[in-house]
C-alpha positions in Angstrom: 34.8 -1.6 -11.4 31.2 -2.5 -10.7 28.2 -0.8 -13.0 25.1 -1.1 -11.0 21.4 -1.4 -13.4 19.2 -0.3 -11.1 15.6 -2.3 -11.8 13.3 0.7 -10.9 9.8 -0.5 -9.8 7.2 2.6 -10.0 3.4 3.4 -9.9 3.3 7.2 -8.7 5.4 10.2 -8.1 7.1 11.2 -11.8 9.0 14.4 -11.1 10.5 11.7 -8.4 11.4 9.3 -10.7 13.4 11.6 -13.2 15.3 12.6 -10.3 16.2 9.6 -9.2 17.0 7.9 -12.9 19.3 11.5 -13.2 21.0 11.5 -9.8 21.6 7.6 -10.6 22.9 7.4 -14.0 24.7 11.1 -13.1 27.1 8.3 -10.5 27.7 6.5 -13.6 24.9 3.7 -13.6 22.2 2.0 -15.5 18.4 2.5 -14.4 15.8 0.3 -16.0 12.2 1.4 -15.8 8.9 -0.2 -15.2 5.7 2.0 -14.7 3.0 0.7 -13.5 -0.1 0.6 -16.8 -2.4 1.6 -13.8 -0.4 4.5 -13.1 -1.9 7.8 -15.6 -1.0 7.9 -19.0 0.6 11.3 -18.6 3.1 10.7 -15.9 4.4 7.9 -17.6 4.5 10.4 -21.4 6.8 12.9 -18.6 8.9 10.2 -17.4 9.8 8.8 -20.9 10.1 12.8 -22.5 12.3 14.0 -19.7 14.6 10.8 -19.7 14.4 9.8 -23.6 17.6 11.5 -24.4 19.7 9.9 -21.3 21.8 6.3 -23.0 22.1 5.4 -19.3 18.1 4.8 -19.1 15.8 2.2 -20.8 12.5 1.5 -19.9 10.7 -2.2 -19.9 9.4 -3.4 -23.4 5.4 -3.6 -21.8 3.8 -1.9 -19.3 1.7 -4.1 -16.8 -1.2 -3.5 -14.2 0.7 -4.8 -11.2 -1.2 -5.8 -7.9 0.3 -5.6 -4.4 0.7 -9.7 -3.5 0.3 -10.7 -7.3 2.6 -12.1 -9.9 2.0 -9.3 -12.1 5.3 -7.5 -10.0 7.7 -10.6 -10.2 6.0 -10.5 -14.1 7.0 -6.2 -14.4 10.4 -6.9 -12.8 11.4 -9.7 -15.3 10.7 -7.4 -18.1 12.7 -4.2 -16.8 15.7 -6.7 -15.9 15.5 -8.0 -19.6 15.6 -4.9 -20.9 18.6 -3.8 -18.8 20.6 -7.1 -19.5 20.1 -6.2 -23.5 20.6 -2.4 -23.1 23.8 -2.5 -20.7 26.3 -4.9 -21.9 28.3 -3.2 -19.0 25.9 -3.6 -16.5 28.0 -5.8 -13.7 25.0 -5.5 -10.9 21.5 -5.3 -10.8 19.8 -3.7 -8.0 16.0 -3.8 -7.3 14.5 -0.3 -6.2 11.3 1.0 -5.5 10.0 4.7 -5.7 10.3 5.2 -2.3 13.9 4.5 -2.0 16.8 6.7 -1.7 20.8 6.2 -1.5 22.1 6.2 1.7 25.7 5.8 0.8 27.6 7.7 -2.2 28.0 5.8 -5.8 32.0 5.6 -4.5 30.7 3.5 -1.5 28.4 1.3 -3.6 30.7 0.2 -6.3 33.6 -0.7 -3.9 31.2 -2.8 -1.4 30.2 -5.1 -4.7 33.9 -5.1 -5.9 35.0 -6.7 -2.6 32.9 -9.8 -2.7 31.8 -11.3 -5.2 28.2 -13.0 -4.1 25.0 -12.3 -4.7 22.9 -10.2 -1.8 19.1 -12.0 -1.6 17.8 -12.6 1.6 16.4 -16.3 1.4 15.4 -18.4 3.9 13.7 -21.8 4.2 10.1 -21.2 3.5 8.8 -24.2 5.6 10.9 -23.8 8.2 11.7 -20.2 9.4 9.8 -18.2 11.2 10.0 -15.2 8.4 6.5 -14.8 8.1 4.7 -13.3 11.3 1.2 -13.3 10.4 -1.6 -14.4 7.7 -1.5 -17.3 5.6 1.8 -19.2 5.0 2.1 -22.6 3.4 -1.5 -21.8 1.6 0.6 -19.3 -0.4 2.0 -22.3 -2.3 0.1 -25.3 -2.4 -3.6 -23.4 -3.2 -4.2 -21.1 -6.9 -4.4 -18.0 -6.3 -6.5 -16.3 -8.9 -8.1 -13.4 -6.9 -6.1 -10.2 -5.6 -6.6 -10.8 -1.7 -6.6 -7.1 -0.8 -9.0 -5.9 -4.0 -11.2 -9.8 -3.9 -10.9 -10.2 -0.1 -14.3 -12.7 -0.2 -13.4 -14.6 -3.8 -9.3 -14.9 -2.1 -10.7 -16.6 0.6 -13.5 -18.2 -1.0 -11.4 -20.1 -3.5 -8.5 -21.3 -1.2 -11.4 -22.9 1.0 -13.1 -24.5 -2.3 -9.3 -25.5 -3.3 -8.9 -27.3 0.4 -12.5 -28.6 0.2 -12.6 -30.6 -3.0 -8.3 -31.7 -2.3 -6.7 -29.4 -5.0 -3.1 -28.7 -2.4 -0.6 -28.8 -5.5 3.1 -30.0 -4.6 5.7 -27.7 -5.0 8.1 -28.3 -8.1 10.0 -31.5 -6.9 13.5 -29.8 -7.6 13.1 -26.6 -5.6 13.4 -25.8 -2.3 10.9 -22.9 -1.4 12.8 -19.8 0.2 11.5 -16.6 1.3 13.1 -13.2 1.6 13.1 -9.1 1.2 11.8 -8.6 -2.4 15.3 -5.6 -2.7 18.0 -8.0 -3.9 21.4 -7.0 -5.7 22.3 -10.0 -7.7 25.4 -10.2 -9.9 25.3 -10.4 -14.3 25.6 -14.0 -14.2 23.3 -14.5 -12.0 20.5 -12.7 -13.3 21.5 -13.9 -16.9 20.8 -17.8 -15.3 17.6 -16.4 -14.0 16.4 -15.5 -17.2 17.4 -18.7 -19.3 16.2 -21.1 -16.0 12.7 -19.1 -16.8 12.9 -19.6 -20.7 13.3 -23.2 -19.6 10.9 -24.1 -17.1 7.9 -23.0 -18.0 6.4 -25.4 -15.3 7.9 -23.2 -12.5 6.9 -19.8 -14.0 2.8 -21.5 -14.1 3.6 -22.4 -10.7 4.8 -19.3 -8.9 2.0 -17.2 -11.4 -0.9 -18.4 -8.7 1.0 -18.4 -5.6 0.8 -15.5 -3.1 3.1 -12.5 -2.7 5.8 -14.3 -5.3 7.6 -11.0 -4.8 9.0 -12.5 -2.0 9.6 -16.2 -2.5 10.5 -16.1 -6.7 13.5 -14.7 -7.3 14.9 -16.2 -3.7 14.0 -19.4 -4.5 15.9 -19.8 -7.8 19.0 -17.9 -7.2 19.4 -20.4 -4.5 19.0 -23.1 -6.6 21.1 -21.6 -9.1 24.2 -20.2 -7.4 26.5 -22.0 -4.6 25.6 -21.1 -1.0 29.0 -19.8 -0.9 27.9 -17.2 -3.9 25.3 -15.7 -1.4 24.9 -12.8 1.1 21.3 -14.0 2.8 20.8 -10.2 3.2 19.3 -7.1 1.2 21.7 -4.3 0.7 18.3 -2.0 1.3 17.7 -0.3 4.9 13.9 -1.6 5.6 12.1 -1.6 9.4 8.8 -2.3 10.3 6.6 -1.1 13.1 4.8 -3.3 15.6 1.8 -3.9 13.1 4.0 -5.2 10.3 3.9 -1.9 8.4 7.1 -0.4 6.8 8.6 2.9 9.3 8.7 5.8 7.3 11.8 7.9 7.9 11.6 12.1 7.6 14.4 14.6 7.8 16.0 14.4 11.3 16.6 10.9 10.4 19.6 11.7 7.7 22.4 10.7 10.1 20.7 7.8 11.5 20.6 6.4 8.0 23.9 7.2 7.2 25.3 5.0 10.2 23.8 1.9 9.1 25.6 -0.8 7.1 23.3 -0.5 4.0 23.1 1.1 0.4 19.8 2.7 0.2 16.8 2.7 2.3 12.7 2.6 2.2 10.6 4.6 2.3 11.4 7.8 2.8 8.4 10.0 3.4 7.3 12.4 0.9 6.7 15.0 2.8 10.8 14.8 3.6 11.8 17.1 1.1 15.1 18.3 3.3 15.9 14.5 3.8 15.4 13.9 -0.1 17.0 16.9 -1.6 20.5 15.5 1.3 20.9 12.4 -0.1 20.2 13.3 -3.4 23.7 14.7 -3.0 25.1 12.6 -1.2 25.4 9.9 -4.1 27.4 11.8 -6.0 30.0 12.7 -3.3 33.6 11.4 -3.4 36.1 10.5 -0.6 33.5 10.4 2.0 33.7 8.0 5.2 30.6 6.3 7.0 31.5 4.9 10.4 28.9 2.3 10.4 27.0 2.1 14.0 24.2 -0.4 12.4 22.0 0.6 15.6 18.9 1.4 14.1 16.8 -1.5 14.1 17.6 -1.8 18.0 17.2 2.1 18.9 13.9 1.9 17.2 12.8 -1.2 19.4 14.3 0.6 22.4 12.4 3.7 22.0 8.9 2.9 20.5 9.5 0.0 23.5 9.4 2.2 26.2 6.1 3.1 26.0 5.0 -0.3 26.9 6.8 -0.3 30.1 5.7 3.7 31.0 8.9 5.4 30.2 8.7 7.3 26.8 11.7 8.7 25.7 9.9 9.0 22.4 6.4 9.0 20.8 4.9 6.0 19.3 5.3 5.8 15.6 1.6 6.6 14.9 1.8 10.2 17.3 5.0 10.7 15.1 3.3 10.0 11.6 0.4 12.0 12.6 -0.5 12.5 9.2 -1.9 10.8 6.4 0.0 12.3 3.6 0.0 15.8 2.3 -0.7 14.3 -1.3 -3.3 11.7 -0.2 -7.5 12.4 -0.4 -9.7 11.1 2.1 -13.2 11.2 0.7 -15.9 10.0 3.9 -19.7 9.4 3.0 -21.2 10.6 5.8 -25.2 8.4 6.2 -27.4 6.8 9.0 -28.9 4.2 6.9 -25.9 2.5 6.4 -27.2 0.0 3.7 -27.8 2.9 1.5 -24.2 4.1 2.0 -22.7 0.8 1.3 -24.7 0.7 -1.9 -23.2 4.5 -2.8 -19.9 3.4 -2.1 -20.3 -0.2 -3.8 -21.1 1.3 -7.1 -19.0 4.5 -7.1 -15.8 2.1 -6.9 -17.1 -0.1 -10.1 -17.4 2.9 -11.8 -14.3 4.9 -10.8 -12.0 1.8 -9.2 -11.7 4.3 -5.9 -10.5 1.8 -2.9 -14.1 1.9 -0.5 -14.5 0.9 3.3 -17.3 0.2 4.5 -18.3 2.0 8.5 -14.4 1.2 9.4 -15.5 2.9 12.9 -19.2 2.1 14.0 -19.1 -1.4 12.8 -16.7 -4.2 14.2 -17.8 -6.9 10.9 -16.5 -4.3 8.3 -14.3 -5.9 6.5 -10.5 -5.4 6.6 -7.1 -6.7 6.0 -4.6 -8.1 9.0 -3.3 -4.8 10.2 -1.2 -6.2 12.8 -3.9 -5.9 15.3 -4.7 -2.6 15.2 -8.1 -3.4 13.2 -9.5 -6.0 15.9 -11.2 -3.8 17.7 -13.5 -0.4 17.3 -12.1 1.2 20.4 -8.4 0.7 18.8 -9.9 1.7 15.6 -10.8 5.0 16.9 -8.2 5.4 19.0 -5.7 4.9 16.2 -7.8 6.4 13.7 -5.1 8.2 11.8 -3.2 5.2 11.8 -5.1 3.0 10.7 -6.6 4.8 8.1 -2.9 5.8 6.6 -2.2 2.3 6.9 -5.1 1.3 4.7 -3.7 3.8 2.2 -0.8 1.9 1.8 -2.0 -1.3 2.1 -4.0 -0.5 -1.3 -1.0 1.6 -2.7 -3.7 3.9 -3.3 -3.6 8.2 -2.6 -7.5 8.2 -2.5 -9.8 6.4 -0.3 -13.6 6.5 0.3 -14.4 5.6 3.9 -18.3 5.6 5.3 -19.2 7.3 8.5 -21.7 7.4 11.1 -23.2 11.0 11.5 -23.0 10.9 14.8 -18.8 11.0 14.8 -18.2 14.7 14.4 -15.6 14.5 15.5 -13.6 11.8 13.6 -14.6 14.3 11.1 -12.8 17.0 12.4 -10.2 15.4 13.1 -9.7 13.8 9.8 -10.5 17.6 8.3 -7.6 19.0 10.6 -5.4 16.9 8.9 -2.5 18.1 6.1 -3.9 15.8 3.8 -7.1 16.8 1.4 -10.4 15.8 2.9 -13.9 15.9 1.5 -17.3 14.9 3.1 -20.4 14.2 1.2 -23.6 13.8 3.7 -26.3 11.4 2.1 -29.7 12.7 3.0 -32.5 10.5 4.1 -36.0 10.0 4.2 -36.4 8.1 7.5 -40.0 6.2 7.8 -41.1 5.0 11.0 -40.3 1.3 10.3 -37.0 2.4 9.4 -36.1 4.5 13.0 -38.0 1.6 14.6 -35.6 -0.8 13.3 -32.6 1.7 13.9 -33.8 1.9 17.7 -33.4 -2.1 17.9 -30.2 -2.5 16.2 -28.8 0.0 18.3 -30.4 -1.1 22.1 -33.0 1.3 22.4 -35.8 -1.2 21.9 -36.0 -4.6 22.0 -38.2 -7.4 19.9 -41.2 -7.5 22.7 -40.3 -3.7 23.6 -44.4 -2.4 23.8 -45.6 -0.3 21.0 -46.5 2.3 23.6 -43.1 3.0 24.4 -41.8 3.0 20.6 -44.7 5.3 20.0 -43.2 7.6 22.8 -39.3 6.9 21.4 -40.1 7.7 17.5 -39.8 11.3 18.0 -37.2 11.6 20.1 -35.0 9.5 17.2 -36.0 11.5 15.2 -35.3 14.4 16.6 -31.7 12.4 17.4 -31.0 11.8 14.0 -31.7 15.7 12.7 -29.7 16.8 15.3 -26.8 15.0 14.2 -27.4 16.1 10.8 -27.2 19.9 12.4 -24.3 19.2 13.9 -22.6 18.5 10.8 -24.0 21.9 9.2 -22.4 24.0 12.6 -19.1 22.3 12.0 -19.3 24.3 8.6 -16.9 22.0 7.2 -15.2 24.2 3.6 -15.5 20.2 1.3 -19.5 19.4 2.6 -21.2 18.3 -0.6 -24.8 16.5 -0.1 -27.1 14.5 -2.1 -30.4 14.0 -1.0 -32.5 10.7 -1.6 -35.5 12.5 -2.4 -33.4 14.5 -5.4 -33.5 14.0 -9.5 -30.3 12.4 -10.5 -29.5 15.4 -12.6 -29.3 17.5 -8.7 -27.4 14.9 -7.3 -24.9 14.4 -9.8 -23.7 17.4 -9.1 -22.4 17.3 -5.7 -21.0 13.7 -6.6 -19.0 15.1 -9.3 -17.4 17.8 -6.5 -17.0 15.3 -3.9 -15.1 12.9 -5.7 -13.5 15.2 -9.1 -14.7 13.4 -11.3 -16.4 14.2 -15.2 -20.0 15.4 -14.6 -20.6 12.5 -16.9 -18.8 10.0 -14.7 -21.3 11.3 -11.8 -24.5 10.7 -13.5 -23.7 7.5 -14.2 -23.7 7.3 -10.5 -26.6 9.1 -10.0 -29.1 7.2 -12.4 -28.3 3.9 -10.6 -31.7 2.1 -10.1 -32.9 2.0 -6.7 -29.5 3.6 -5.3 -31.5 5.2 -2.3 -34.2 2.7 -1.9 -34.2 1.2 1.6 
């Protein structure tokens, strides 16, 4: 019968991952573990206290800081899947799984689908020549270095590919290998992983080459267990339930979607929302359940097409996925830097992420040149931006696998703040006071159409104080939305003052925020 080691992939969420390494190994399995080393100290020391005692459970011999895109997560997986393939002797499968994955069929289920066949399920496809990436760079994964993280180094990613096509550094691709692409959630047989491991003992040339391409997740493991195993040998298909909205972010599925899951021809499926804990605690169960039956339906890719379609053609039989996921997360913090001279924020926010590593955004909503991944679209324009606010903002979340995020805002959007406030997740605002000279409201009044280059003097003598007056007002506005997490730092203030209300704003040491606070020149114009 077949023994599944499950290759457990984690960075968050530890009371999660116990319970799924014990509802796992409790079906008679093998999980092997690899935490994140960004991921705290002390959820890692609960993981490995709570499951130290369970034979079923081993843990990878090195922890790594892995990076979405980056070969530090083909690197993490290699080391959990040799420490499974030395732990369990038994082991017959191994089975990638993230931390947002649950079963969706009972340990019954799963060991008689991989006793039937015996192949490999990877989904691999040419790389050159199917259309399995939709957007962004494609062949420029491969034949440029990458050195920089494109989502934490946007500028060096860029800047170095471009250098790399300037001066003629395009690299071939290993002569022997043809490049496929595919779903990172694979189920691959003993053998095969075992032929894995000694082809990567071998080829050292291979492993330097895939190190500094782009998103290897997807295109490593793909490429060699077609190389390595007959065509024959292979199910191009994951075993794990996956869909994706019309921006190219994964859907997220919540409790009354447990018999819509159970219909389709799948073993486990991502992600499930954490906020599901009726959906979670179900299948929890389900995987230990015996003698049960799953008429398969497989519909759900096509019902979700049909009914998020409808809105395009004025019939809405359901909301759009971003009414539905109308939340960013109970356990995620939105921190917004609320400033009119938007310089000064930038700086704020520039040095408070080199000192705490907090993902930043510049003015996401009142300036179209801030800087931001391919979101599907959703990003291209402010009017979307706003529109989709929630959205677009939970997407940024995830596209930085990050649970905090530090966005500047205009003072005049009140409302985005209230809106963001109203939301289940935690929200704190810190307002930047400033000292606004004439040149400076002079300048503000040109880059926002009031006055022009050759506008008279006698009219910008007239407009100065009603800009003035503009720009308190906002500032008044803020204070009558009496928002309960309103810290403020003032530009005028000694560091000592201002450290303070940094420290509340983003819960940090008071030591951490006056480090902050006696950056030179951090409110200068």
């Amino acid at each position: 019968m077949a023994k599944i080691a499950y290759i457990l992939l984690s960075h968050r969420d530890p009371e999660g991952i116990i319970a799924q390494a014990e509802r796992l190994t409790a079906g008679g399995d093998y999980v092997s573990i690899h935490f994140d080393a960004r991921a705290k100290a002390r959820d890692f020391d609960a993981i490995r206290g709570a499951l130290s005692s369970n034979p079923s459970v081993t843990f990878a011999r090195k922890r790594l800081k892995c990076g979405w895109g980056a070969w530090s997560l083909v690197a993490g997986t290699l080391l959990a899947v040799r420490a499974a393939v030395e732990a369990f002797p038994r082991a017959t499968h191994f089975y990638m799984l993230s931390g947002d994955c649950m079963p969706i069929k009972t340990a019954e289920f799963a060991h008689d689908l991989l006793d039937k066949s015996d192949v490999d399920y990877i989904e691999s496809f040419d790389f050159f020549k199917s259309d399995w990436i939709k957007t962004g760079i494609k062949e420029e994964r491969l034949i440029y270095r990458h050195w920089f993280n494109e989502r934490t180094h946007k500028a060096l990613f860029y800047a170095s590919m471009q250098l790399q096509e300037r001066v003629g550094l395009a690299r071939k691709v290993p002569a022997d290998l043809q490049i496929q692409i595919g779903s990172q959630w694979w189920c691959l047989r003993r053998r095969t992983v075992e032929a894995v491991l000694e082809f990567c003992d071998k080829r050292h040339d291979v492993i330097r080459f895939f190190s500094t391409t782009w998103i290897p997740d997807e295109t490593f493991f793909q490429t060699l267990v077609r190389h390595l195993v007959p065509e024959h040998e292979i199910q191009s298909r994951s075993l794990t339930f996956l869909m994706f909205t019309d921006y190219g972010m994964p859907v997220t599925f919540y409790n009354d979607h447990y018999d819509l899951l159970l219909s389709q021809d799948y073993l486990f499926a991502r992600k499930i929302s954490p906020d599901a804990t009726g959906l979670k605690k179900r299948l929890g169960q389900l995987y230990a359940e015996t003698g049960r039956h799953f008429p398969i339906s497989n519909e759900g890719r096509s019902l979700f097409q049909f009914l998020t379609g409808r809105g395009r053609i004025g019939r809405r039989f359901a909301p759009r996925f971003w009414e539905t996921e109308s939340s960013l997360g109970r356990e995620r913090t939105l921190l917004l830097v609320i400033c009119k001279k938007w310089h000064v924020a930038k700086r704020l926010v520039e040095r408070i992420r080199s000192v705490t590593g907090i993902a930043t955004v510049d003015y996401v909503f009142n300036e179209a040149s801030t800087p931001l991944p391919d979101l599907g679209g959703i990003q291209s324009t402010l009017e979307k931006r706003t529109r989709h606010r929630r959205a677009l903002v939970r997407m940024l979340f995830d596209y930085w696998g990050t649970n905090t995020l530090i966005l500047c805002i205009d003072p005049v959007n009140v409302d985005l703040m209230q809106d963001f406030v109203a939301d289940r997740s935690t929200v704190r605002l810190l307002e930047v006071e400033c000292d606004f000279s004439d040149a400076y409201l002079v300048g503000h009044a040109r880059r926002v159409g009031l006055a022009g280059e050759h506008t008279p003097q006698e009219v910008i003598n007239r407009l100065l104080p009603t800009i003035r007056y503009d720009v308190k007002f906002e500032s008044d506005n803020i204070r009558d939305a009496d928002f309960s997490g309103l810290s403020r730092v003032r530009e005028s203030a000694e560091p000592a003052e201002n450290a303070v209300a940094l420290a509340a704003f983003l819960g940090i040491t008071i030591e951490k925020a006056r480090e902050i606070a006696e950056t030179k020149h951090l409110f200068v114009d």
